[in-house]
ZADREN-17952 format. One line per field, with one value per residue (C-alpha): residue number from 0; residue in three letters; y, z, x. Coordinates in steps of 0.25 Angstrom, whole numbers, plus 2048, in hexadecimal, padded with zeros to 3 digits. Layout:
residues N
loba: NUM  ...
volo: ALA  ...
north: Y  ...
up: Z  ...
east: X  ...
END
This chain:
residues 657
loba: 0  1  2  3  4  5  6  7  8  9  10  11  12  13  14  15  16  17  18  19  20  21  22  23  24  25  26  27  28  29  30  31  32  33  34  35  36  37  38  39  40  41  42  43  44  45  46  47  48  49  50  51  52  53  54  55  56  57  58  59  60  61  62  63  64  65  66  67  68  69  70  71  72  73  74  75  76  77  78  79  80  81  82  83  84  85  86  87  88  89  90  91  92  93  94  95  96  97  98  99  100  101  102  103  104  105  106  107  108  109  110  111  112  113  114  115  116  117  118  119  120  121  122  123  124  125  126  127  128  129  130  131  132  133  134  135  136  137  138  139  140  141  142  143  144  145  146  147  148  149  150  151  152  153  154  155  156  157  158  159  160  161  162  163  164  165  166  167  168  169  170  171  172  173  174  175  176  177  178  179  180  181  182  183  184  185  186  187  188  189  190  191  192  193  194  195  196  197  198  199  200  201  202  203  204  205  206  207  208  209  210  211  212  213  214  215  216  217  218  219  220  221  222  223  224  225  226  227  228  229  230  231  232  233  234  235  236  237  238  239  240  241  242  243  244  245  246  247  248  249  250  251  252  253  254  255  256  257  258  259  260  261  262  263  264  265  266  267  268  269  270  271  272  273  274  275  276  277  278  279  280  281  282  283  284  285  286  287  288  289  290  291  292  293  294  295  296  297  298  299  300  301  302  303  304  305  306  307  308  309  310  311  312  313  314  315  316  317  318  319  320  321  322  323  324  325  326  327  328  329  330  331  332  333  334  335  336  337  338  339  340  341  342  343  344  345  346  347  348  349  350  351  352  353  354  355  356  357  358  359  360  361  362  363  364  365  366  367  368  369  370  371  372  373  374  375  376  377  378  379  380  381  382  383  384  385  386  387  388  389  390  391  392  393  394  395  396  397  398  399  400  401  402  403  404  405  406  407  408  409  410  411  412  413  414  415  416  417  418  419  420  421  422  423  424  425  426  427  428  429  430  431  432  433  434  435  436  437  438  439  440  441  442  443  444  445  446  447  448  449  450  451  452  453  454  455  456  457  458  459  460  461  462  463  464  465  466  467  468  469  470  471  472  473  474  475  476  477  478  479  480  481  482  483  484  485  486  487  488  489  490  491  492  493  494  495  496  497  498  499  500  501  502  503  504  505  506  507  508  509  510  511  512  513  514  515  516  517  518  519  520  521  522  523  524  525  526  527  528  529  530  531  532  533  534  535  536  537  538  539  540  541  542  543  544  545  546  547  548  549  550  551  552  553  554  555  556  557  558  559  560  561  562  563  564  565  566  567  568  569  570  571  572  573  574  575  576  577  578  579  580  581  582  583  584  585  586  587  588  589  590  591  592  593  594  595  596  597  598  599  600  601  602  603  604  605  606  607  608  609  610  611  612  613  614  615  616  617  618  619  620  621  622  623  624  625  626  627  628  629  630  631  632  633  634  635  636  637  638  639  640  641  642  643  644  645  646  647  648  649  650  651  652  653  654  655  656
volo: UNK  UNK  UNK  UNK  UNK  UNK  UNK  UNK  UNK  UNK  UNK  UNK  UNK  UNK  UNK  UNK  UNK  UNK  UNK  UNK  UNK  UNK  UNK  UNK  UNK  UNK  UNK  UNK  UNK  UNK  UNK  UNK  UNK  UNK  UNK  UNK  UNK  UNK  UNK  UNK  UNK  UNK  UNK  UNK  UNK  UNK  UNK  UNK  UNK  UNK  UNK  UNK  UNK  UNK  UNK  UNK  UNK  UNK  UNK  UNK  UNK  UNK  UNK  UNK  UNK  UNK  UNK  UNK  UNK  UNK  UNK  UNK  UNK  UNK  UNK  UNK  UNK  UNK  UNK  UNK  UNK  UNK  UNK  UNK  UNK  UNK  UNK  UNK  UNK  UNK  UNK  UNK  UNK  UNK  UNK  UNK  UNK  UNK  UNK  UNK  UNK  UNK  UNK  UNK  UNK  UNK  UNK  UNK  UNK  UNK  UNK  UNK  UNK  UNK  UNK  UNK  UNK  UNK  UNK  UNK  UNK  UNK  UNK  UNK  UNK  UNK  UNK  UNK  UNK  UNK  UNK  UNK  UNK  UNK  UNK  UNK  UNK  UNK  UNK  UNK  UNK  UNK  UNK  UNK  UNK  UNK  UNK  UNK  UNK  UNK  UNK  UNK  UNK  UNK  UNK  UNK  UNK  UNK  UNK  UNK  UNK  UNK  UNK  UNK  UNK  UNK  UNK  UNK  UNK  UNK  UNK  UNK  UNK  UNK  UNK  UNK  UNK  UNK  UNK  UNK  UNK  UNK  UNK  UNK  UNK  UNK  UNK  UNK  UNK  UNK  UNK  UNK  UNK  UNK  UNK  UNK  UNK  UNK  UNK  UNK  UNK  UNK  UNK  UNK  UNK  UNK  UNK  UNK  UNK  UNK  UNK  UNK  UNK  UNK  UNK  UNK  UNK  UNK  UNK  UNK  UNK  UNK  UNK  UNK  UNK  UNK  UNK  UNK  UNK  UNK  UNK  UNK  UNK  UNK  UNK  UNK  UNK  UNK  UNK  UNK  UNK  UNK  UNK  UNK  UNK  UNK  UNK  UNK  UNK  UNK  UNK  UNK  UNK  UNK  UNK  UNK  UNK  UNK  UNK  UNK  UNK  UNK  UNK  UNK  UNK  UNK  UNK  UNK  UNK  UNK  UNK  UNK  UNK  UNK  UNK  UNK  UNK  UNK  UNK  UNK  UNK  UNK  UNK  UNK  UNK  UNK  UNK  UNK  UNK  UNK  UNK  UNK  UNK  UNK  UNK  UNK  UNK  UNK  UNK  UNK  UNK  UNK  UNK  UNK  UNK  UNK  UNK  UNK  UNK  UNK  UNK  UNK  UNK  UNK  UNK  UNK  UNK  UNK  UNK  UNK  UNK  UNK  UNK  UNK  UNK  UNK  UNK  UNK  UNK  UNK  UNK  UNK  UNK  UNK  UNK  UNK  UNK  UNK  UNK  UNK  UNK  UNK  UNK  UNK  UNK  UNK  UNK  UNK  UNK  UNK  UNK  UNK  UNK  UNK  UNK  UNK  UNK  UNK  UNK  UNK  UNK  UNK  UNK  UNK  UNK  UNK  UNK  UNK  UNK  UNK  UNK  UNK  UNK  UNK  UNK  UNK  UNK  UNK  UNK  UNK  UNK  UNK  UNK  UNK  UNK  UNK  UNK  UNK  UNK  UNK  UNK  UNK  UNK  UNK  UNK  UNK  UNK  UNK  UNK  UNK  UNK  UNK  UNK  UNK  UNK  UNK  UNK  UNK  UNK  UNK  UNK  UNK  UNK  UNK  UNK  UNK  UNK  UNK  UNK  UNK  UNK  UNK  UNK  UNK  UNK  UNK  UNK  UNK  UNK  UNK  UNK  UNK  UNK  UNK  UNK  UNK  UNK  UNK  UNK  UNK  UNK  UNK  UNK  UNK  UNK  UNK  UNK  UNK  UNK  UNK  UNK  UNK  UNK  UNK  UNK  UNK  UNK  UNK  UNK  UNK  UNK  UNK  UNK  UNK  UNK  UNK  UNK  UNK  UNK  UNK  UNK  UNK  UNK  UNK  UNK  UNK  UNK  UNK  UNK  UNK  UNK  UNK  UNK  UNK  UNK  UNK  UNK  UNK  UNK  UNK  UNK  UNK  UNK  UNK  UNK  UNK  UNK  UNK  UNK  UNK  UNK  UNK  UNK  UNK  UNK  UNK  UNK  UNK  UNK  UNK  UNK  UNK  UNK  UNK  UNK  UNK  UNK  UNK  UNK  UNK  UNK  UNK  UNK  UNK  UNK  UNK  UNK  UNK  UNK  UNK  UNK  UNK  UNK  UNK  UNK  UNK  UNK  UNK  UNK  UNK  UNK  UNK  UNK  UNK  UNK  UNK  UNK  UNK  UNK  UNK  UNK  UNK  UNK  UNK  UNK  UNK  UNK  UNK  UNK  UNK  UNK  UNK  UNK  UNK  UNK  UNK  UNK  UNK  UNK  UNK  UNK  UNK  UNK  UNK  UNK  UNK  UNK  UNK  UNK  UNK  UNK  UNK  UNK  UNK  UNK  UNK  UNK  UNK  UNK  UNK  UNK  UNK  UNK  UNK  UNK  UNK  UNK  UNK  UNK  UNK  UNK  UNK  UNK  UNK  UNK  UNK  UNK  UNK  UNK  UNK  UNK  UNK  UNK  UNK  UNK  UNK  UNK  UNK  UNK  UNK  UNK  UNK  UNK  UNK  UNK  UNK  UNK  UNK  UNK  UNK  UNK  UNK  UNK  UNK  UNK  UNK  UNK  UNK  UNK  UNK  UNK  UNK  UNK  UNK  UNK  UNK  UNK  UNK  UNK  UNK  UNK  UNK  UNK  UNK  UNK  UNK  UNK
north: 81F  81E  80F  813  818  80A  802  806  800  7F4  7F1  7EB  7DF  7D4  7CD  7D4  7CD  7D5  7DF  7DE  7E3  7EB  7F7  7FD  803  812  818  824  827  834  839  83C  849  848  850  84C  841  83C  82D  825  821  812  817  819  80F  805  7F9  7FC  7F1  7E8  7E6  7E0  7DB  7CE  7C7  7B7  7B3  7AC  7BB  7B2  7B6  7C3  7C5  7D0  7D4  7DA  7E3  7E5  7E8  7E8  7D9  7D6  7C9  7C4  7C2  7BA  7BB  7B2  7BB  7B1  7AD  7BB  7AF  7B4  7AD  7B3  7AC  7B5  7BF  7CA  7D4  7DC  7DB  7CD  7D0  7D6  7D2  7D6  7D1  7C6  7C1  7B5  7A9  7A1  7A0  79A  79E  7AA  7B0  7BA  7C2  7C7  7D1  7D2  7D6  7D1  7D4  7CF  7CB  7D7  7DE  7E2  7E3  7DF  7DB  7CB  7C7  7B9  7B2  7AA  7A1  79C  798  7A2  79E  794  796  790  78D  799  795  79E  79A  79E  795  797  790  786  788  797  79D  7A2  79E  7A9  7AD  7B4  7C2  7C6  7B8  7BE  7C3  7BB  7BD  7B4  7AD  7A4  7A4  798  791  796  78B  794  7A2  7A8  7AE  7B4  7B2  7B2  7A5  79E  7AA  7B7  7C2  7B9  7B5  7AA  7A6  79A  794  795  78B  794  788  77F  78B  783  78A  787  78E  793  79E  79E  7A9  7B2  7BB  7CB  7C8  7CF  7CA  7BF  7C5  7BA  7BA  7B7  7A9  7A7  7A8  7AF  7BA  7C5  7C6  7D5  7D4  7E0  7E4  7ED  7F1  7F6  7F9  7F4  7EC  7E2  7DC  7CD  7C7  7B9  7B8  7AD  7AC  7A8  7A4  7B0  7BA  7C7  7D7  7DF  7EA  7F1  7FE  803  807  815  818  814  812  804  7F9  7F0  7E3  7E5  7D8  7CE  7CE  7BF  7BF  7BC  7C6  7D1  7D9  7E5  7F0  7FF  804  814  81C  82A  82B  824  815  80E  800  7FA  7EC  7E5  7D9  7D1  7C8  7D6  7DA  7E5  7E3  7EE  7F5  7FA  804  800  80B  819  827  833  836  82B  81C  812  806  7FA  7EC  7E6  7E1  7D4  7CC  7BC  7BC  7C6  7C1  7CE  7DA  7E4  7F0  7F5  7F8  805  810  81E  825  81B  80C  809  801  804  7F9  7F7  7EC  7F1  7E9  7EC  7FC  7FB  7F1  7FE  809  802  803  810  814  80D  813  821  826  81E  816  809  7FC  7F0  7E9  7D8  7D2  7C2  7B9  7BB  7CA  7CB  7CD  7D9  7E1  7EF  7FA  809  814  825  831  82E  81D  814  808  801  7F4  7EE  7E0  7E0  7D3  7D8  7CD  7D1  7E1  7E4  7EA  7E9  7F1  7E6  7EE  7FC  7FD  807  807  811  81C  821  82C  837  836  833  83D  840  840  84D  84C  859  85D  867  86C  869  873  86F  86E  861  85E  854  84C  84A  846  84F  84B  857  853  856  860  867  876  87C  882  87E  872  86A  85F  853  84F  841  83B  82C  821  81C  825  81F  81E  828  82C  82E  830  822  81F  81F  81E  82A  836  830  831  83F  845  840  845  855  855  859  84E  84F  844  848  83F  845  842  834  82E  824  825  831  82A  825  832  837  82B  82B  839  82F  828  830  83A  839  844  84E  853  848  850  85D  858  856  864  869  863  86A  878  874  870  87C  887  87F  881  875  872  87C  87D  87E  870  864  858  84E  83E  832  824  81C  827  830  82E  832  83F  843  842  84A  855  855  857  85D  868  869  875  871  866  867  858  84B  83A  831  822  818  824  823  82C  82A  827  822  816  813  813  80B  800  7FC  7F5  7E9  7EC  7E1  7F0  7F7  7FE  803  806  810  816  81A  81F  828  823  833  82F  83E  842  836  83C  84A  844  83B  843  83B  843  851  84F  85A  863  85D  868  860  854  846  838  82E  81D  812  804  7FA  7EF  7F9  7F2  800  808  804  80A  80F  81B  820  81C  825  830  82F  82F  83C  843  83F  845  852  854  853  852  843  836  829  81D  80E  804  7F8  7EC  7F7  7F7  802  7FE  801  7F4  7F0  7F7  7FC  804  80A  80D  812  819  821  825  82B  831  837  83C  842  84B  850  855  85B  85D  865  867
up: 816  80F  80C  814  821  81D  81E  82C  832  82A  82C  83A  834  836  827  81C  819  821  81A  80B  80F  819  810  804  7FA  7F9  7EA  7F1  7FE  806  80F  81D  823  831  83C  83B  847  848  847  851  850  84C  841  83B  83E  83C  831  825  82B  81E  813  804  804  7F8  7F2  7F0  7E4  7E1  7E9  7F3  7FF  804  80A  811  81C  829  833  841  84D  846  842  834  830  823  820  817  814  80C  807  807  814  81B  820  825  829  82E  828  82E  838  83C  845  83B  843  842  833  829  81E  811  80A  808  7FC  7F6  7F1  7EA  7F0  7FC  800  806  803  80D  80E  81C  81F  82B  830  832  835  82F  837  832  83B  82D  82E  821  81D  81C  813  812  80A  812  80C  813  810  80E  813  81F  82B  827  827  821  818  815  807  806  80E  80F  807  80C  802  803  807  813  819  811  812  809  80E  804  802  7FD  7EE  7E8  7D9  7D4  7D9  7CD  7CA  7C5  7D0  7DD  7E5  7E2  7E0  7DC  7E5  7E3  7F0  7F2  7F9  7F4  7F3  7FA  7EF  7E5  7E2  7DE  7D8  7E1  7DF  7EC  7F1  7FA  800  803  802  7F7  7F0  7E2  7DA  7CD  7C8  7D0  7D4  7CB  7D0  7D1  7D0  7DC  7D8  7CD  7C5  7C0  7B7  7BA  7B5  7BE  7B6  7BC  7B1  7B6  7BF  7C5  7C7  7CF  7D2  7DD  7DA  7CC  7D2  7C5  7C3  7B5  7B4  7AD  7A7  7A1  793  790  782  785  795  798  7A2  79A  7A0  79E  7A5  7AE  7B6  7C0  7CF  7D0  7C5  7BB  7BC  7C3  7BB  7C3  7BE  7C1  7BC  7B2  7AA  7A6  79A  79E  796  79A  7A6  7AD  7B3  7B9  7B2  7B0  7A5  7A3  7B0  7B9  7BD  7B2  7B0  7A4  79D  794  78B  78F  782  77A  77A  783  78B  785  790  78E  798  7A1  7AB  7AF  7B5  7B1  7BF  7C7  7C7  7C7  7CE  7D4  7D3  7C5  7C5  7BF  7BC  7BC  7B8  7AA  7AB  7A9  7AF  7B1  7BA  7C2  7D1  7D4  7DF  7DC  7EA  7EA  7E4  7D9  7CD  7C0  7B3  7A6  7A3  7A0  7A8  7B5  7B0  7B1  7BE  7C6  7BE  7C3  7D1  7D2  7CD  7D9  7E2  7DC  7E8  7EA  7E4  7E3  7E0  7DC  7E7  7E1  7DA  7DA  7CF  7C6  7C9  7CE  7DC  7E1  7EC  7E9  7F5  7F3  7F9  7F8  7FF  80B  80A  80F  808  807  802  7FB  7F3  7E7  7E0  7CE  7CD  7D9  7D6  7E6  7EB  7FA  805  80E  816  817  81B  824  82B  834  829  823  819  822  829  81D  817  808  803  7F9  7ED  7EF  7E4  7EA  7E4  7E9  7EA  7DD  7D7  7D8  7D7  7E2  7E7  7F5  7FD  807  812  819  826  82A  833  828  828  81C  821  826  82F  836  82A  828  81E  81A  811  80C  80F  803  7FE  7F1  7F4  7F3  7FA  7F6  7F7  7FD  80C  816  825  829  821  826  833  832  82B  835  841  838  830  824  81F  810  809  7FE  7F3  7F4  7E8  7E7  7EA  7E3  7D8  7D0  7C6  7C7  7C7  7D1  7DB  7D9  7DF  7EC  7E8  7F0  7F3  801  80A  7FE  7F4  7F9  807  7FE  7FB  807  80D  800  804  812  80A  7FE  80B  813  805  804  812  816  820  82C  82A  838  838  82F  833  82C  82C  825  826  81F  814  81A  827  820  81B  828  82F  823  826  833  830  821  824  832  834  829  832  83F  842  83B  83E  836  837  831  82C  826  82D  828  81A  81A  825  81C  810  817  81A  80C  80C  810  806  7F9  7F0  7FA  7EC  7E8  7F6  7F8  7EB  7F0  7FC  7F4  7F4  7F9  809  80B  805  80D  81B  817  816  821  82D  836  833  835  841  84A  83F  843  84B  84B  853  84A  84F  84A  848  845  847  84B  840  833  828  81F  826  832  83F  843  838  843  84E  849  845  853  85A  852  856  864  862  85C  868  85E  864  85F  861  85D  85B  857  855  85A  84F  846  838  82D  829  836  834  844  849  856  84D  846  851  859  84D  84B  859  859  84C  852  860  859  84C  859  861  856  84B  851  847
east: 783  792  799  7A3  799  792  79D  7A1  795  799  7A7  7A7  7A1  7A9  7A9  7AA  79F  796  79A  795  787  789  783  783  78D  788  789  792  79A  797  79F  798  799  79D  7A8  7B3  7B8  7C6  7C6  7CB  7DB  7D8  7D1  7DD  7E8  7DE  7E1  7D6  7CA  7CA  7D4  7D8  7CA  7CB  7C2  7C4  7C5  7B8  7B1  7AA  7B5  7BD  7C8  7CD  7D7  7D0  7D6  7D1  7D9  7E7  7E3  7E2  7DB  7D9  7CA  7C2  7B3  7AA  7A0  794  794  79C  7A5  7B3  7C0  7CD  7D8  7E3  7E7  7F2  7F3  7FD  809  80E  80A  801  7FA  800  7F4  7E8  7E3  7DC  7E5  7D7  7C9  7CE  7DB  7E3  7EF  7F4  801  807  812  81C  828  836  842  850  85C  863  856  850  843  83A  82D  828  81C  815  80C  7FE  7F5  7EA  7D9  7D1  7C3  7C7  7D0  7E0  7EB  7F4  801  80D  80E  81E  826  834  83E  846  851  851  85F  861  854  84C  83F  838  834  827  820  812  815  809  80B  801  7F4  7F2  7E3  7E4  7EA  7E3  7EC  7FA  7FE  80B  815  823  82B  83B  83B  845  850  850  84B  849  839  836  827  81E  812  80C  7FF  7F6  7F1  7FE  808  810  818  81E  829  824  82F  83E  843  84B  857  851  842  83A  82E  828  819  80E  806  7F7  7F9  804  810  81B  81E  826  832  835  846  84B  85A  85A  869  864  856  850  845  841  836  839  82D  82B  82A  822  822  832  833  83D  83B  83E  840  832  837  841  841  84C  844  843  84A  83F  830  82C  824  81B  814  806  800  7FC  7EF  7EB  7F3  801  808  7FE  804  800  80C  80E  818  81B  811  815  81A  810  80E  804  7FF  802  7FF  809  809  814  813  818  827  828  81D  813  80B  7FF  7FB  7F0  7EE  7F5  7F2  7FA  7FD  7FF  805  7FB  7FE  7F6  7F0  7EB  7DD  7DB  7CC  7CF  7C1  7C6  7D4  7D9  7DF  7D3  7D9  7E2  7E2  7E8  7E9  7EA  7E8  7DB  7D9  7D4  7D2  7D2  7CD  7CF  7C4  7B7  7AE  7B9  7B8  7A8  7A9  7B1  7A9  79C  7A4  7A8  79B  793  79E  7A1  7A8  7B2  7BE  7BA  7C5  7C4  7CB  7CB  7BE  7BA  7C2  7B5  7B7  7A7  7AA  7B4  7B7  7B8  7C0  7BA  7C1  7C1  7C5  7BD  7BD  7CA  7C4  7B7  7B6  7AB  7A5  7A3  799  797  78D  785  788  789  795  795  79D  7A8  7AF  7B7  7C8  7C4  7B7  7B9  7BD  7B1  7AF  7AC  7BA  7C1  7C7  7CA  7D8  7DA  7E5  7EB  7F8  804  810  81E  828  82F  822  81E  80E  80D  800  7FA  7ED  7E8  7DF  7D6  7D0  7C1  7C5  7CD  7C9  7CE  7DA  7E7  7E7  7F2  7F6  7FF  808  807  810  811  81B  823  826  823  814  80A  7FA  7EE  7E0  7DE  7DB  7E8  7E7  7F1  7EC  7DE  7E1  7E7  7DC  7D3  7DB  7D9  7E4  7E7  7EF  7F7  7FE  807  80C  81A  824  82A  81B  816  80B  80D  818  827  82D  827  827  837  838  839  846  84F  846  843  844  843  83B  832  831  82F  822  81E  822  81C  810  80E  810  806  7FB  7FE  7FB  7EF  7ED  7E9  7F6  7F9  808  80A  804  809  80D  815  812  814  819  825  829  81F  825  833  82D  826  835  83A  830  833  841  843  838  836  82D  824  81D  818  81A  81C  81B  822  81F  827  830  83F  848  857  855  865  862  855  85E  869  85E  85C  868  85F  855  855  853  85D  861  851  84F  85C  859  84C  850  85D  86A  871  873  874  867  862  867  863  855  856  84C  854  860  858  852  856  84E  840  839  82A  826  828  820  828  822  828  826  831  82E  82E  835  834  839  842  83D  84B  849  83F  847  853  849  844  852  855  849  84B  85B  857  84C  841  832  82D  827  82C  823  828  81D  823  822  81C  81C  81E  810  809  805  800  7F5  7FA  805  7FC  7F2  800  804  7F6  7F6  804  802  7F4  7FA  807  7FE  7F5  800  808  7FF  7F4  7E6
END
């Protein structure tokens, strides 16, 4: 029996407790060999069942949110007893849990998301910032309260950027809020326990955000000037108490620098920062002039990004969390580099990452994943040398209807090599089958091997379903990612069409069947196909798609980086209405399903109004859905479960296996 085929029969429990011996880790995963079933739809539009599984502090608790129902609760197990308490609930439409973490040993913090709307009818996201106990039933405190000196009544809209948890002080952590003035952040010490807050740094003119170091000292201030679209890093010298530039890079223009962290020495800071041509992670000595970096990590393909690790029990930075289509870590101290080779040697089949270890760093939990596994997580105890299975994201979704995702490498038309991942179904026959193009949202993003819901579903239903990593994604270096700056709607969608032609001469697509689907970005280039090339798909489904690029760019008008944003987007208003689907609409000769929900602060719901409005002019066969109180995330599960079942109903009647 496979961990993944174990764990199913495990995952009803109602602790996590229950759990931790519900069977044994096998040394290898096989995959079964059974006919192929389509799942059911709820497979699918369901939440993953357990989520950002943490460890307390001390490694005697987890914490972990729970989904069930479209409910989310925050759980918290003691792993003595299996006692569990709920401390909070949400049915993901009032709001959503950014995130949970532990404060100290007995206290929460907990970050929430919703949506508001402005009086000029604006729509934007709101985040706050919960504290509350851990291991008994409380009271819960917003821990920022609004200033009473503040003009104009403000309230700050982003109230849970956490920049330090002072180890040394498990009563207080650091936040950097804009409480006092709109825009300008100013530094708190907040009590977790009272939700007192303190002023530590003022705020400072430009600065979006404040950087501590890991004993607590604000350090480094980021300053950003939208109308120069520059950003300088300022950091405090504290040999002389004056904040100084480090560096400076112009958005778009130049490769971005991002802080990544502080090891314990105060001067010893980690960044990303270009390495012939790719995103690297460097560590400099901020004692030095000029900041001498010495380069930790890089690929000679792809940017590396991620979260540091760092051992209080070492007091050093040990690794780096990172994703390249898969988590993973990756560690630069020996006895971290033998602790993951001793891992990946007992579980040689999958990736397996460190997810958060105990302060003494000899309990962990550690998420594996592969081809055929959304996520597993399991408990890890160095001293007692078990590692025990809690639970999976996905019960349901097991290796014999998983399917592998394959990296596949095609030529554009002007001879670009581009990536994608292709997904073949059970059912696939070795010659051409009905296929579905699925491009990302963004579009500075990119796929991968790992887990996603959509191309699951569609592979599962016998398609093939392909997922290319058109230029302007993220990834694969600066100067490949810019091609998006005003690149919409062009070369971009080349790709995309390239990709088709490139599937069809490997026969793997039946030209005569491709459809085209995405959401957000992806939902842009699904209405561009349908419009730009109209007999090269047979159908296409845009959610969350932008149809008039001009009303988009004339929206940023609102937007504190209005100037970034229309760069972005390409400043030539005629090139913008010649890419705008909903200003070609009488060319569309293929059914469209459009979905949209009411409450999207992305993307305003009216870009699928109008697109819908012009089909419906232009006598063109579609389907219009709007999610009312719907969210550009899907967040609420009956949009999803409406969106899965459209989607479903739509690709049977006009893309036929």
């Amino acid at each position: 029996m496979s961990l993944r085929t174990c764990l199913a029969a495990c995952l009803r429990a109602s602790t996590l407790l229950a759990l931790l011996t519900c069977c044994l880790i096998p040394t290898q995963l096989h995959a079964a060999t059974t006919s192929h079933q389509p799942l059911p739809l709820e497979v699918f539009y369901n939440d993953a069942m357990i989520e950002d599984i943490e460890l307390s502090p001390d490694g005697t608790h987890l914490l972990a949110l729970k989904n069930f129902g479209g409910d989310t609760v925050v759980m918290v197990v003691e792993l003595a007893s299996g006692k569990t308490i709920y401390p909070a609930k949400t049915d993901n439409k009032e709001f959503k849990f950014n995130w949970v973490s532990w404060a100290n040993n007995d206290r929460l913090l907990m970050s929430l998301r919703f949506d508001s709307r402005a009086p000029n009818g604006v729509k934007y996201s709101q985040t706050r910032l919960l504290a509350t106990d851990a291991k008994k039933q409380g009271k819960m405190i917003t821990l920022v309260k609004p200033d009473e000196d503040a003009p104009y009544n403000h309230v700050s809209q982003f109230q849970d950027n956490v920049i330090s948890y002072l180890p040394d002080d498990p009563e207080h952590v650091l936040i950097s809020v804009d409480r006092e003035m709109a825009h300008h952040q100013t530094v708190y010490k907040a009590n977790v326990y009272t939700g007192r807050l303190t002023r530590v740094k003022k705020h400072s003119g430009s600065v979006r955000s404040w950087y501590a170091d890991r004993q607590g000292n604000v350090r480094i201030g980021e300053h950003y000037d939208d109308k120069k679209r520059k950003v300088t890093y300022k950091i405090l010298d504290q040999a002389t108490d004056k904040w100084v530039v480090a560096w400076e890079y112009v958005v778009f223009d130049e490769p971005s620098i991002y802080i990544a962290g502080f090891g314990n020495n105060p001067n010893e800071l980690y960044i990303f920062a270009d390495h012939e041509g790719r995103q690297a992670l460097f560590k400099t000595d901020l004692s030095k002039p000029g900041y001498p970096r010495e380069l930790m990590f890089s690929h000679e393909k792809y940017d590396i990004s991620g979260r540091l690790i760092y051992s209080r029990a070492h007091k050093e930075v040990v690794g780096l969390y990172y994703n390249d289509g898969n988590s993973r870590s990756v560690f630069w101290n020996k006895e971290f580099q033998a602790f993951q080779g001793g891992l990946d040697k007992a579980l040689p089949d999958t990736n397996n990452y460190i997810v958060n270890m105990s302060e003494d760093a000899r309990k962990y939990v550690l998420y594996t994943t592969n081809a055929t596994n959304p996520g597993t997580y399991l408990y890890g105890d160095r001293d007692a040398k078990t590692l025990s299975p809690l639970a999976a994201a996905y019960p349901d979704l097991t290796e014999d209807v998983l399917i592998e995702k394959e990296m596949r490498r095609y030529k554009a038309r002007d001879g670009l090599e581009l990536e994608g991942f292709l997904s073949l179904p059970k059912t696939f026959a070795n010659k051409p089958t009905a296929t579905i193009i699925l491009p990302h949202g963004g579009p500075m993003s990119e796929d991968g091997k790992s887990f996603d819901m959509f191309s699951t579903f569609m592979a599962n239903r016998g398609y093939v379903v392909f997922q290319p990593n058109f230029r302007g994604s993220s990834g694969y270096g600066h100067d490949f990612m810019m091609q998006a700056v005003g690149g919409m709607g062009l070369e971009m969608q080349d790709d995309l069409e390239d990709a088709v032609k490139y599937l069809v001469d490997e026969k793997i697509a039946d030209p005569k069947k491709v459809c085209i689907v995405g959401a957000s970005y992806g939902g842009y280039a699904a209405l561009m196909g349908a419009t730009k090339t109209p007999d090269l798909f047979q159908c296409a489904i845009s959610f969350a798609g932008m149809s008039d690029l001009v009303k988009m760019s004339n929206n940023f008008r609102y937007f504190t980086n209005k100037n970034t944003a229309r760069k972005q987007f390409g400043e030539d208003k005629k090139q913008l209405k010649e890419t705008s689907p909903v200003r070609m609409a009488e060319k569309v000769k293929i059914p469209i399903l459009l979905i949209h929900g009411d409450d999207d602060v992305i993307v305003p719901v009216e870009q699928s109004r109008i697109m819908a409005r012009a089909l419906e002019k232009n006598g063109k066969v579609h389907e219009y859905i709007e999610l009312e109180e719907g969210t550009h995330n899907l967040d609420y599960l009956p949009h999803r479960q409406q969106t899965f079942e459209a989607m479903e109903k739509f690709l049977q009647t006009h893309l036929k296996i």
